[in-house]
TORTORZA-975346 format. One line per field, with one value per residue (C-alpha): residue in one letter; residue number from 1; x negated, y negated, z. Coordinates in Angstrom, 3 decimals, always signed. Each point is the difference from the previous one (the first is absolute). Example, Ala and Ser with C-alpha at 12.3 -4.5 7.8 and 13.67 -1.06 7.14 Angstrom:
TORTORZA-975346
logu = (A_S)
drengu = (1_2)
east = (-12.300_-1.370)
north = (+4.500_-3.440)
up = (+7.800_-0.660)
end
This chain:
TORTORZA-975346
logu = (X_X_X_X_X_X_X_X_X_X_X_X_X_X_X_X_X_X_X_X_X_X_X_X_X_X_X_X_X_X_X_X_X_X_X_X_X_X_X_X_X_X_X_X_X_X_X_X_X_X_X_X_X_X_X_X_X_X_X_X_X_X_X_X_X_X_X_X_X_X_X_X_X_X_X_X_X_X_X_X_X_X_X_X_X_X_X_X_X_X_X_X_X_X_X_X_X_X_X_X_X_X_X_X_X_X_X_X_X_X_X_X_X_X_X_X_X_X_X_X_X_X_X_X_X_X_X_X_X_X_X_X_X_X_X_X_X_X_X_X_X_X_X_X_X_X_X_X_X_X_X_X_X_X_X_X_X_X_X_X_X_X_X_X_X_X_X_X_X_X_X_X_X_X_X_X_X_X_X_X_X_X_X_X_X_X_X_X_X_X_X_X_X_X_X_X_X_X_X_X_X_X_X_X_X_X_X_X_X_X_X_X_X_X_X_X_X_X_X_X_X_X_X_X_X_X_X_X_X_X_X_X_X_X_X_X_X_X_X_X_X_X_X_X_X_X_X_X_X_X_X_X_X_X_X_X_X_X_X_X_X_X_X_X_X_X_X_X_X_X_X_X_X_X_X_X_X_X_X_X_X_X_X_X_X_X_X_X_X_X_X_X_X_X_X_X_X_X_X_X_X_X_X_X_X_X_X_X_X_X_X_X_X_X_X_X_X_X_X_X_X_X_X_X_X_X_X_X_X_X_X_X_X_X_X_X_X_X_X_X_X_X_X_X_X_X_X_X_X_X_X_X_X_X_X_X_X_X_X_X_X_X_X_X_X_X_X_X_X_X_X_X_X_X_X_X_X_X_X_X_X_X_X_X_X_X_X_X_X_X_X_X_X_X_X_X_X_X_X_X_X_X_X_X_X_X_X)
drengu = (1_2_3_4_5_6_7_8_9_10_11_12_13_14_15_16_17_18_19_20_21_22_23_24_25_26_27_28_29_30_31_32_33_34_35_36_37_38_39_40_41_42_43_44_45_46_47_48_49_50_51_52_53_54_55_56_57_58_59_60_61_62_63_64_65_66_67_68_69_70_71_72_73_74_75_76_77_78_79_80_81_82_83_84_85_86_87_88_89_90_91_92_93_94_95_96_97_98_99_100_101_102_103_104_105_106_107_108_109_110_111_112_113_114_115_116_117_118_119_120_121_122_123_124_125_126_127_128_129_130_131_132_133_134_135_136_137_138_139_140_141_142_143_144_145_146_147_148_149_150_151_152_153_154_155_156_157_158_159_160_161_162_163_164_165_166_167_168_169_170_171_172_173_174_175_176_177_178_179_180_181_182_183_184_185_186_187_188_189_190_191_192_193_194_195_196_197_198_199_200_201_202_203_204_205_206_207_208_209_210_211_212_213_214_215_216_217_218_219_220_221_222_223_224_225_226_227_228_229_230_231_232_233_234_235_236_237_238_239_240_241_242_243_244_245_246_247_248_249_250_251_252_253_254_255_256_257_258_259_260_261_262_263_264_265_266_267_268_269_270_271_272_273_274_275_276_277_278_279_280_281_282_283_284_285_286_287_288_289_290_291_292_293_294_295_296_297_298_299_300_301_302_303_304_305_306_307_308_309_310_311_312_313_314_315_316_317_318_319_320_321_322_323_324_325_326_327_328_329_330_331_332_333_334_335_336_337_338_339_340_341_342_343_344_345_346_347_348_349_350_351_352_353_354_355_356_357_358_359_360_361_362_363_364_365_366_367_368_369_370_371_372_373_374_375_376_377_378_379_380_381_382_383_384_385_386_387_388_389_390_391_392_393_394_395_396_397_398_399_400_401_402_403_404_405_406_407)
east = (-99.385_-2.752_-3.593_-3.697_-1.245_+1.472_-2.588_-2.235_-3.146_-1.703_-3.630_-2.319_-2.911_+0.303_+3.591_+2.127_-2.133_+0.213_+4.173_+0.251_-1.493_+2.037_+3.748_-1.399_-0.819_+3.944_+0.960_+0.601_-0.989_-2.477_-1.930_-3.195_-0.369_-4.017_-1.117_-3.934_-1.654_-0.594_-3.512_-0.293_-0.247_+0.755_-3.877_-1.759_-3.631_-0.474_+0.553_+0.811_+3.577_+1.735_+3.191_-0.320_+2.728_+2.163_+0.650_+3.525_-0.972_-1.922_+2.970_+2.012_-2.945_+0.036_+3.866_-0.222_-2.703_-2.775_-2.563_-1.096_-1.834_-0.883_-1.572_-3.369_-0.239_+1.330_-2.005_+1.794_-0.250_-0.951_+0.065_+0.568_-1.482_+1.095_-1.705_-0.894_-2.938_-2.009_-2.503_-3.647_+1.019_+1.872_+3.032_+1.611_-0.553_+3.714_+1.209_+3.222_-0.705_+2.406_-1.341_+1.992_-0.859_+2.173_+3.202_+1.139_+0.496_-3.440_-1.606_+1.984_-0.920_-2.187_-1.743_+0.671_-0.966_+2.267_-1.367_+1.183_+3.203_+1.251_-1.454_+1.965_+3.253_-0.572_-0.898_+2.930_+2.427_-0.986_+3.206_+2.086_+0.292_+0.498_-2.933_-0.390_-3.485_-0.940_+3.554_+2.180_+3.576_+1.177_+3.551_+2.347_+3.621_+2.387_+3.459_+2.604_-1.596_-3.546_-2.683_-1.534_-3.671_-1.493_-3.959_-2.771_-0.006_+3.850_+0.827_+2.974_+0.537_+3.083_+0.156_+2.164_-2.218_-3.208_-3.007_-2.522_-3.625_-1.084_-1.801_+0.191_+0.972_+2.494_+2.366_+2.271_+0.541_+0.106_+2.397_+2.300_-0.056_-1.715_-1.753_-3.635_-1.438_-3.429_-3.105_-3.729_-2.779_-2.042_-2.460_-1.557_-1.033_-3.553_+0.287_-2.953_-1.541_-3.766_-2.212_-1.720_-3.177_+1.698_+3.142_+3.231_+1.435_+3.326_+0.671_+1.956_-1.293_+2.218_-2.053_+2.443_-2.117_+1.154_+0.757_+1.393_+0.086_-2.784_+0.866_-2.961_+2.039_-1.895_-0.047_-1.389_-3.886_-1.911_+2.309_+2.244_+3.070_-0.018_+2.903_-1.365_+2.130_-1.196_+1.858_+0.708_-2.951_-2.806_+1.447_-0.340_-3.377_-1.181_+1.472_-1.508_-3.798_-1.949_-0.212_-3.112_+1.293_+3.556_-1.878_-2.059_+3.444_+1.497_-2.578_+0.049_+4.006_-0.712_-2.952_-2.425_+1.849_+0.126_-4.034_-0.647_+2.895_+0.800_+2.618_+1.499_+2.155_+1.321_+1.965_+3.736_+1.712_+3.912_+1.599_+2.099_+3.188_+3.547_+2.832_+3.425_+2.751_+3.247_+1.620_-0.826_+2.880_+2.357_+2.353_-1.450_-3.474_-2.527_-3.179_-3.245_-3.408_-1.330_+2.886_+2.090_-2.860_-3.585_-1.682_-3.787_-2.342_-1.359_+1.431_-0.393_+3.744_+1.363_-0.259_+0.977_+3.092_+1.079_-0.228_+2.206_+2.450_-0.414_+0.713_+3.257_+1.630_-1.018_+1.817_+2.951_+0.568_-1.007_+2.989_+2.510_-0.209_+0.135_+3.578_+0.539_+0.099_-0.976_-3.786_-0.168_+3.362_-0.011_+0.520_-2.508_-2.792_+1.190_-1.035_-3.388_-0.683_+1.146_-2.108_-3.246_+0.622_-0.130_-3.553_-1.902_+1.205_-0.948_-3.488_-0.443_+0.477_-1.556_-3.526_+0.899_-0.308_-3.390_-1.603_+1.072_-1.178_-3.391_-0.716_-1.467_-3.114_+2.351_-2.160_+3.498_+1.381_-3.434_+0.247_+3.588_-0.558_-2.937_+1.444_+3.353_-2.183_-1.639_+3.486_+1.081_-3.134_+0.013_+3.763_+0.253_+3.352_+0.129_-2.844_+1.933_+3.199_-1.802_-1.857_+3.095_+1.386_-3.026_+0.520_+3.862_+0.829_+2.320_+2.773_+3.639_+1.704_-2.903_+0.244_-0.298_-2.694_-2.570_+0.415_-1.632_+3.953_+1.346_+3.150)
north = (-93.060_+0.603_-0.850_+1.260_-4.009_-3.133_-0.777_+1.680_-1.626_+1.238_-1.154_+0.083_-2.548_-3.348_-1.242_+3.528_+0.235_-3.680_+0.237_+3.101_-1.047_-3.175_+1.860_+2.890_-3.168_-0.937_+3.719_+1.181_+3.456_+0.004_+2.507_-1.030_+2.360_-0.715_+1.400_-0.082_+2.268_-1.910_+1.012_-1.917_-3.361_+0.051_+1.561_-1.105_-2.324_-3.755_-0.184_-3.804_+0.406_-3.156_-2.216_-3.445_-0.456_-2.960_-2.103_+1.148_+3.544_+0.309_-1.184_+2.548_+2.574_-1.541_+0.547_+3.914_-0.338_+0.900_-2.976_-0.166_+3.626_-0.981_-4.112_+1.089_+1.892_-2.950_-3.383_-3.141_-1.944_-3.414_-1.841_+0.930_-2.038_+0.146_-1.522_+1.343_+1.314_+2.065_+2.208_-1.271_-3.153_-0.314_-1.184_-2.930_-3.909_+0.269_+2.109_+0.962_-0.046_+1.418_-0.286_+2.316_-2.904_-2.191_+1.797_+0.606_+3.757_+1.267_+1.724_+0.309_+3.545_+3.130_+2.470_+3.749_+2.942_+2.829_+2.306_-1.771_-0.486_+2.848_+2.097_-2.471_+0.563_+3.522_+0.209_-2.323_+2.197_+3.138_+0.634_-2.203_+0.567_+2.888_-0.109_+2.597_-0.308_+2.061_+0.154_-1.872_-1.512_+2.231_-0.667_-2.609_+0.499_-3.066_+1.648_-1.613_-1.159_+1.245_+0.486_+3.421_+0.709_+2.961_+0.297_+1.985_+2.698_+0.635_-1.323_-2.700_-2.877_-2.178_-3.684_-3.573_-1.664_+0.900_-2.540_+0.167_-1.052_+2.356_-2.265_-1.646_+3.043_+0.547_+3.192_-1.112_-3.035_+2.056_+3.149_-3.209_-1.715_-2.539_-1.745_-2.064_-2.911_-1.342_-0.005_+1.344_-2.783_+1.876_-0.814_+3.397_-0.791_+1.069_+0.273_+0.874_-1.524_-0.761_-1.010_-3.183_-1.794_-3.208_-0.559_-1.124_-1.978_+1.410_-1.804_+1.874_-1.423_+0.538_-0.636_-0.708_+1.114_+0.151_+3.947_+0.235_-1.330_+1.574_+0.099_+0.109_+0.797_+0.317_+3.153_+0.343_-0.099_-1.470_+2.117_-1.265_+1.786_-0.965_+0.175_-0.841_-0.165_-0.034_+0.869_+3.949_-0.020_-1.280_+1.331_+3.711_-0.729_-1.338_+2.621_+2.356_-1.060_+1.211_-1.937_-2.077_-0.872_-0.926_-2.225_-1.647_-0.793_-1.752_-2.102_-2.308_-0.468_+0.445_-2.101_-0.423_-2.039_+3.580_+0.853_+3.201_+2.579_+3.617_+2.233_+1.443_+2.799_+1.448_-1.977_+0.076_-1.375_-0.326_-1.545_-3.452_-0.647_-1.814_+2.242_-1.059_+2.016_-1.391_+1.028_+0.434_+2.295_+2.687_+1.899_+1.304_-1.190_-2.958_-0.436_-1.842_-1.239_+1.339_+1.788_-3.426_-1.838_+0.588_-3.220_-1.115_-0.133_-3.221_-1.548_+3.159_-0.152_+3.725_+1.573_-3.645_+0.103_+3.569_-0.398_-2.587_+2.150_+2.495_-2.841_-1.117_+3.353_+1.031_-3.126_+0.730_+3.220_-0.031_-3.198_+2.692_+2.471_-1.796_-1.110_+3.601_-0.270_+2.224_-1.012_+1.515_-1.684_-2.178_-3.000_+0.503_+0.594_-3.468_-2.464_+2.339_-0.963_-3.481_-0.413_+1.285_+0.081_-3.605_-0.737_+3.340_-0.953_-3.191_+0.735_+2.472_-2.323_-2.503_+2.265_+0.943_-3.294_-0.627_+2.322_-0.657_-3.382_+0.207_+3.527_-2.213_-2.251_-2.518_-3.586_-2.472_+2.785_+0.510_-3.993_+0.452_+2.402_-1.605_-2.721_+0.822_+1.926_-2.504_-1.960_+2.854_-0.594_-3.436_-0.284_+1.756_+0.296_+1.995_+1.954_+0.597_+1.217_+2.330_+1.729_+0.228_+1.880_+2.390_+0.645_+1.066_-2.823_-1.953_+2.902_-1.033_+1.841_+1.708_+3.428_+0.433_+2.014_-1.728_-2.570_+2.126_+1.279_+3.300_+0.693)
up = (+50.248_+2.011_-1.642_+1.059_+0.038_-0.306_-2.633_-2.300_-1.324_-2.915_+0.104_+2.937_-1.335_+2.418_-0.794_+0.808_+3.474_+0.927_-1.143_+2.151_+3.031_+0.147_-0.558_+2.704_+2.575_-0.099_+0.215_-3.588_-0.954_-3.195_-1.859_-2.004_-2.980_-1.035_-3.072_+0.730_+3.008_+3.070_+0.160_-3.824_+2.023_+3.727_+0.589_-3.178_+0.857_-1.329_-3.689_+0.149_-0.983_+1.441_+0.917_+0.529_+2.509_+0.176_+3.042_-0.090_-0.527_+3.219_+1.870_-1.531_+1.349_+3.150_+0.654_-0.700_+2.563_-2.459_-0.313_+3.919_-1.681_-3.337_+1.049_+0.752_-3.813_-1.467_-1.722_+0.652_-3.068_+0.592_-3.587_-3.051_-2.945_-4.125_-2.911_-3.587_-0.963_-2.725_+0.336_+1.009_+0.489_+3.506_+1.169_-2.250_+1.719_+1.454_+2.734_+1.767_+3.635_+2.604_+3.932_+2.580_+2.457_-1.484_+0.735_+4.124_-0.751_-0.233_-2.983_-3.479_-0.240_+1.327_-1.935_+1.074_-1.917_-1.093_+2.591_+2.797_-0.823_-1.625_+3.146_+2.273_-1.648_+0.170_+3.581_+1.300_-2.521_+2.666_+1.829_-1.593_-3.518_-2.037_-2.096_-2.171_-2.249_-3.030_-1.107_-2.835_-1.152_-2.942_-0.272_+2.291_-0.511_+1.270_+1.671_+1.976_+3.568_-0.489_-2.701_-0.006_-1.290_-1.798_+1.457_-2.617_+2.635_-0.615_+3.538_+0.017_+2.430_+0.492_+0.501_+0.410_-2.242_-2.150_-0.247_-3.098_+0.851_-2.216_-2.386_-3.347_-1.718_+2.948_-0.752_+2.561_-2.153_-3.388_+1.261_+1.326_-3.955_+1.431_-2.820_-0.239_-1.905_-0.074_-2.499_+0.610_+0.169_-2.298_+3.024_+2.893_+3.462_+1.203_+3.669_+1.918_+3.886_-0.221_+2.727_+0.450_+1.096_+1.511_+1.919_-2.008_+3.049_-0.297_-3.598_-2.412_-3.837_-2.943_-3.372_-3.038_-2.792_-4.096_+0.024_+2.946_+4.123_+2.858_+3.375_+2.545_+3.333_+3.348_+1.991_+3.425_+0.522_-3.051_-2.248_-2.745_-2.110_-3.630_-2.634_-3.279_-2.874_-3.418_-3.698_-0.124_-2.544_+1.848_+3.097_-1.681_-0.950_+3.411_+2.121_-1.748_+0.818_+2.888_+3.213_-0.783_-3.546_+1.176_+3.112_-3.226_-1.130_+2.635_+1.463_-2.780_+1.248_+3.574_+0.695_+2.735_+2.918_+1.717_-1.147_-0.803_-0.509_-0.602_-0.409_+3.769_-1.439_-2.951_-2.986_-1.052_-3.097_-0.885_-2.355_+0.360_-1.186_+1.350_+0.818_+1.095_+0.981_-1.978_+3.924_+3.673_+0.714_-1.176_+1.228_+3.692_-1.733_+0.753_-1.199_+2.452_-1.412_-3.425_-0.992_-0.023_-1.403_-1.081_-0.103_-1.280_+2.974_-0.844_+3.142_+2.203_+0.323_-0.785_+3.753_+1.290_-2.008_+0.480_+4.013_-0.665_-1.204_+2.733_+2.141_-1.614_-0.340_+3.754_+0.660_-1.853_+0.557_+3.736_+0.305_-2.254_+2.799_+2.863_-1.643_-0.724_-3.967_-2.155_-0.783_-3.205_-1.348_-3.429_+2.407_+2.842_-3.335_-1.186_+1.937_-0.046_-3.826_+0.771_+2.541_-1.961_-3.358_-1.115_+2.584_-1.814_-2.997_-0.158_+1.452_-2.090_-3.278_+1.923_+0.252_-3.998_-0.438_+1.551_-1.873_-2.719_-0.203_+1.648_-1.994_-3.284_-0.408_-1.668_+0.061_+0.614_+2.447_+2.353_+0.026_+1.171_+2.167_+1.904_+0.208_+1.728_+2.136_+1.020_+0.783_+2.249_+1.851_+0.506_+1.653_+3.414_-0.167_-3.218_+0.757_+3.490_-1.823_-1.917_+2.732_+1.848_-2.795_-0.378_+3.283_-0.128_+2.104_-2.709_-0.228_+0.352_+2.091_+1.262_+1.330_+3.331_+0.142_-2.149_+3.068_+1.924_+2.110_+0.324_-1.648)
end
């Protein structure tokens, strides 16, 4: 029968744009159904809200022809150095060094705020994609040949195949039984940008401290994005004090390699937890980025690993129509989840895993910890292997667009 798109998305944060504009560049017809008002982020002013961006990401922005206009907002990141610490006293006498120069392909990474992005996606969307903002999945309904969707304003739309980025609490995944596992951290992210005195040099500084990790990310300009996590109890108690007091807080944890500091914009907190979707697909169904798999932000890893997604079904279902199969069949959405499930997966545990052991002020395990730290450091071909995997370089197969090619 005939259908009003070959694909549906239902979420228009990064991953439904960035999917859309890559199945409309090989000729597919999508609609973007976004629940939030474009005006709620496409024209919003700095509030420090961040993505650091890997290596393989940018190529993937680069082949939908959207980095040549987003570069000059962007901060290279340069090196990024780990090692424990506690508050007041600095960082611990071991450190995990990473130096872009040391691989051929440039920086590992870029910092880009929200802004930028989001209003990129939405301008390149113009004339190409049905996006329809302010609006809402309600009901999804899987028939023979098509999948036909129910919006809150009673309108329905027809489709080969309907993609949840909706979220962790995805109701594309739930209406399709898809079920989730995972635990909460019991930890909250503070999330603000401050301004500094001195220049951070592009170096991105993640502080493993007893309650919880703090990321000190660099932003254009002497400007840096900070994701602070602490145990839901402090966390509460923090984010509820007034600038000044919650600055008194975190300079004890932050230091004074940047000098003085202040806040840039407002705060943000959320809580942490892992969630795993028990399936990438159902019938007609396949889920991208958080509502697959909600991971801990320790690594900066969640955007990173749903563009890889976006990347792999593009792929896939791009190849299914050029063959002329049906792109929302059981075994086109196959060798999706094989592709992807196993890498998020594992990452996903992976970043679990991390936190979990640095989160404690065990004496045997900081030992440990410093000390393999300081291994990583000391054999360039290690340390190599792991930047190349921060990076998205180590993926096999990897999509073709993460190298930077159009489908």
């Amino acid at each position: 029968m005939a259908v009003d798109h070959d694909v549906i998305i239902a979420g228009g944060g990064l991953n439904g744009p960035t999917l859309a504009l890559a199945l409309a560049q090989v000729g597919l017809s999508v609609a973007v159904i976004d629940a939030r008002p474009v005006r709620a982020r496409a024209e919003v002013g700095f509030d420090g809200r961040a993505y650091a961006l890997a290596l393989a990401s940018r190529r993937l922005l680069t082949a939908l022809g959207l980095w040549k206009g987003l570069a000059d907002k962007a901060q290279p990141i340069l090196r990024v150095e780990a090692a424990q610490g506690q508050p007041g006293e600095g960082a611990g006498p071991f450190h995990l060094i990473f130096d872009s120069a040391e691989i051929e392909e440039g920086p590992v990474g870029h910092m880009l705020e929200d802004r930028f992005l989001y209003a990129a996606l939405v301008e390149a969307m113009a004339g190409r994609v049905t996006h329809l903002p302010g609006r809402q999945v309600v009901a999804q309904d899987e028939r023979p040949g098509h999948v036909a969707v129910t919006l809150d304003d009673g309108r329905a739309l027809t489709g080969r195949l309907l993609v949840g980025a909706d979220g962790r609490g995805s109701g594309v995944a739930a209406r399709a039984g898809i079920t989730r596992r995972g635990h909460g951290y019991g930890q909250t992210a503070l999330v603000c940008a401050l301004d500094h005195e001195k220049p951070h040099g592009g170096v991105a500084w993640q502080y493993f401290m007893p309650t919880g990790p703090l990321a000190i990310l660099p932003l254009p300009g002497n400007r840096s994005s900070i994701v602070w996590s602490e145990t839901d109890e402090n966390a509460r108690a923090i984010a509820a004090l007034p600038d000044d007091a919650f600055l008194d807080v975190l300079r004890p944890r932050f230091g004074d390699y940047l000098g003085k500091i202040r806040l840039a914009g407002p705060r943000f907190s959320y809580p942490l937890s892992l969630s795993l979707a028990e399936a990438y697909v159902a019938p007609r169904i396949a889920l991208v980025g958080d509502a697959a798999h909600g991971v801990h932000p320790v690594a900066g890893q969640g955007l990173n690993l749903g563009l890889r997604d976006v990347a792999a079904l593009a792929e896939v279902v791009a190849e299914a129509s050029r063959r002329g199969e049906d792109i929302g069949a059981p075994d086109v959405l196959g060798r999706y989840q094989r592709w992807r499930r196993f890498d998020a997966t594992a990452l996903g545990l992976g970043m679990d895993g991390v936190n979990t052991l640095f989160s404690n002020d065990l004496p045997l395990l900081r030992q440990a910890r410093g000390l393999g730290m300081g291994i990583v450091t000391a054999i360039p071909p290690l340390r190599r292997a792991f930047m190349r995997q921060a990076a998205g370089l180590s993926l096999a197969p990897m999509p073709r667009l993460l190298t930077g090619r159009p489908l």
